[in-house]
C-alpha positions as a printed NumPy array, in Angstrom:
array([[ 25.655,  13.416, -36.186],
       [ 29.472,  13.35 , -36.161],
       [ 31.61 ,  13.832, -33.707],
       [ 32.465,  17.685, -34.658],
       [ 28.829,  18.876, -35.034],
       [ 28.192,  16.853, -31.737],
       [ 30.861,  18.878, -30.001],
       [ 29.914,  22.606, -32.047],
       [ 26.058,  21.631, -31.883],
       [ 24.628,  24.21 , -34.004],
       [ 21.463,  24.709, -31.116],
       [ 23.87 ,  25.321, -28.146],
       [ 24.084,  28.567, -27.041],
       [ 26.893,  29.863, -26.306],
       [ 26.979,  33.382, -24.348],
       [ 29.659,  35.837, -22.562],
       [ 26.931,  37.812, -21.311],
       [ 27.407,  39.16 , -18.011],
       [ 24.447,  39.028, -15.311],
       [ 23.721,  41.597, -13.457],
       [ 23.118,  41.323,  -9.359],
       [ 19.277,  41.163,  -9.688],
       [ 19.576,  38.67 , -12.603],
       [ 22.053,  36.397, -10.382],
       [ 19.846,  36.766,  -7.659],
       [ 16.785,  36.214,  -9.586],
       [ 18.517,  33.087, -10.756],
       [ 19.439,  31.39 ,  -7.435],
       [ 16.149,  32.808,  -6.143],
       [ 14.225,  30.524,  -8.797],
       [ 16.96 ,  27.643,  -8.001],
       [ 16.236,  27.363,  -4.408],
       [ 12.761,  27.643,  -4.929],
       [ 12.535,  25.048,  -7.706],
       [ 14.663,  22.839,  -5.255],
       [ 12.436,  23.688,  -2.101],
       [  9.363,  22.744,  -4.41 ],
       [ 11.196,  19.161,  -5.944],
       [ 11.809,  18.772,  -1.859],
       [  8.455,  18.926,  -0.923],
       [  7.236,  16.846,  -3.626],
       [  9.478,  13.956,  -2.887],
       [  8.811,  13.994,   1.282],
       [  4.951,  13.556,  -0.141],
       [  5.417,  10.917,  -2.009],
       [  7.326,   9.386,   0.803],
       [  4.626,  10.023,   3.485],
       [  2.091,   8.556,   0.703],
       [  4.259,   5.402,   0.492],
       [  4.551,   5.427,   4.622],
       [  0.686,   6.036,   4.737],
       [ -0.211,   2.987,   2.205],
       [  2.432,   1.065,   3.503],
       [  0.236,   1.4  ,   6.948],
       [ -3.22 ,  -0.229,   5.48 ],
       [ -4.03 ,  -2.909,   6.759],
       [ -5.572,  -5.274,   4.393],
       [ -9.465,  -6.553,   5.232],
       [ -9.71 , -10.237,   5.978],
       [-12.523, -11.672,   4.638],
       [-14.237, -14.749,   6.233],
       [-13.431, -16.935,   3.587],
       [ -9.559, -16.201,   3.996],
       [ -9.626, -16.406,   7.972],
       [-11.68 , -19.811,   7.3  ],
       [ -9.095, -20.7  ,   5.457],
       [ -6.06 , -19.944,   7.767],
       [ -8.004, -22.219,  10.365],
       [ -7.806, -25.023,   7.856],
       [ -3.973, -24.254,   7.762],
       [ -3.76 , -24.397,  11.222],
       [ -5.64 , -27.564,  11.514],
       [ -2.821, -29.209,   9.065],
       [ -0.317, -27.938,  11.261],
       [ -1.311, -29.683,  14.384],
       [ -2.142, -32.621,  12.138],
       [  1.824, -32.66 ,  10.913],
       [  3.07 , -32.245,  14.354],
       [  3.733, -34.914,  17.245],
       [  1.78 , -33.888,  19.788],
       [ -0.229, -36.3  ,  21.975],
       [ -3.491, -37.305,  21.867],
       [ -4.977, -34.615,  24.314],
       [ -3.076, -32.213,  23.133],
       [ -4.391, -32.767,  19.793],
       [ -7.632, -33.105,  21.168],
       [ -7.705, -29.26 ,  23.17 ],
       [ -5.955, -27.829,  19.58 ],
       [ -8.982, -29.425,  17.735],
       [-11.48 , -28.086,  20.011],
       [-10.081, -24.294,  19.575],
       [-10.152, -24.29 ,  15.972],
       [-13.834, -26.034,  15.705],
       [-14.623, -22.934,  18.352],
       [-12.838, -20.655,  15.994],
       [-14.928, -21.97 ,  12.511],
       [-18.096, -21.484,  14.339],
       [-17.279, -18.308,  15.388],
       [-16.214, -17.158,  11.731],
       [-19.305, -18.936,  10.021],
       [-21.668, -16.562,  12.723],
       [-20.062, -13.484,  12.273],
       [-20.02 , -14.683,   7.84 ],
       [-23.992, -15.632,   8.343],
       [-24.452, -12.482,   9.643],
       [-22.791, -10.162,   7.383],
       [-24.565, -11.954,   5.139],
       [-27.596, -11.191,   6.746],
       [-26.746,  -7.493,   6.915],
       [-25.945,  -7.488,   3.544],
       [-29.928,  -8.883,   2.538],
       [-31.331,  -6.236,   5.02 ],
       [-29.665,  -3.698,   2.414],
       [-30.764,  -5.098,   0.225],
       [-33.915,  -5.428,   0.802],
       [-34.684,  -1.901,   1.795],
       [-32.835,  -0.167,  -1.117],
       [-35.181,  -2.238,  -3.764],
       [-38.112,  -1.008,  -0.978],
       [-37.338,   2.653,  -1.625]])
């Protein structure tokens, strides 16, 4: 397409017509409400990204485990002295066991299911 036929495009409508006051109205009418409807669909999608944004995201044993570990190499790296070390050692063997109880028992949960939905 040239530059000419761009400018005249043969599918553009061009119109002098005059509106009447219920067609202007009916026009502005459908305007405001098409705007009023975009509105509302953008403040959803807003409050869905607030809403997800919220979620917190399930820790599973194996990651908290895992953070302990981190923390472990953190007191490791640092210069603390040797009761210190010893009282930050002691918390994070308390914290393991603690994970690995409530782990064996979701575990144990989980076989209880188990074992009564191939019962039924």
């Amino acid at each position: 397409m040239n530059l000419k036929e761009y400018v005249n495009y043969l599918e553009e409508k061009e119109t002098n017509e005059i509106l009447n006051n219920e067609e202007i109205l009916d026009l502005f009418t459908n305007l405001k409400l098409k705007k009023t409807k975009d509105a509302e669909e953008e403040e959803n999608e807003s409050n869905k990204k607030k809403n997800n944004s919220t979620e917190i995201h399930q820790i599973t044993h194996h990651e908290a485990l895992s953070a302990v570990e981190v923390l472990e190499y953190y007191f490791i790296q640092q210069d603390v002295n040797e009761v210190a070390w010893l009282n930050h050692d002691q918390a994070l063997s308390n914290l393991q066991k603690k994970i690995r109880k409530l782990q064996n028992s979701s575990f144990k949960q989980v076989d209880i299911k188990a074992f009564f939905e191939l019962a039924n």
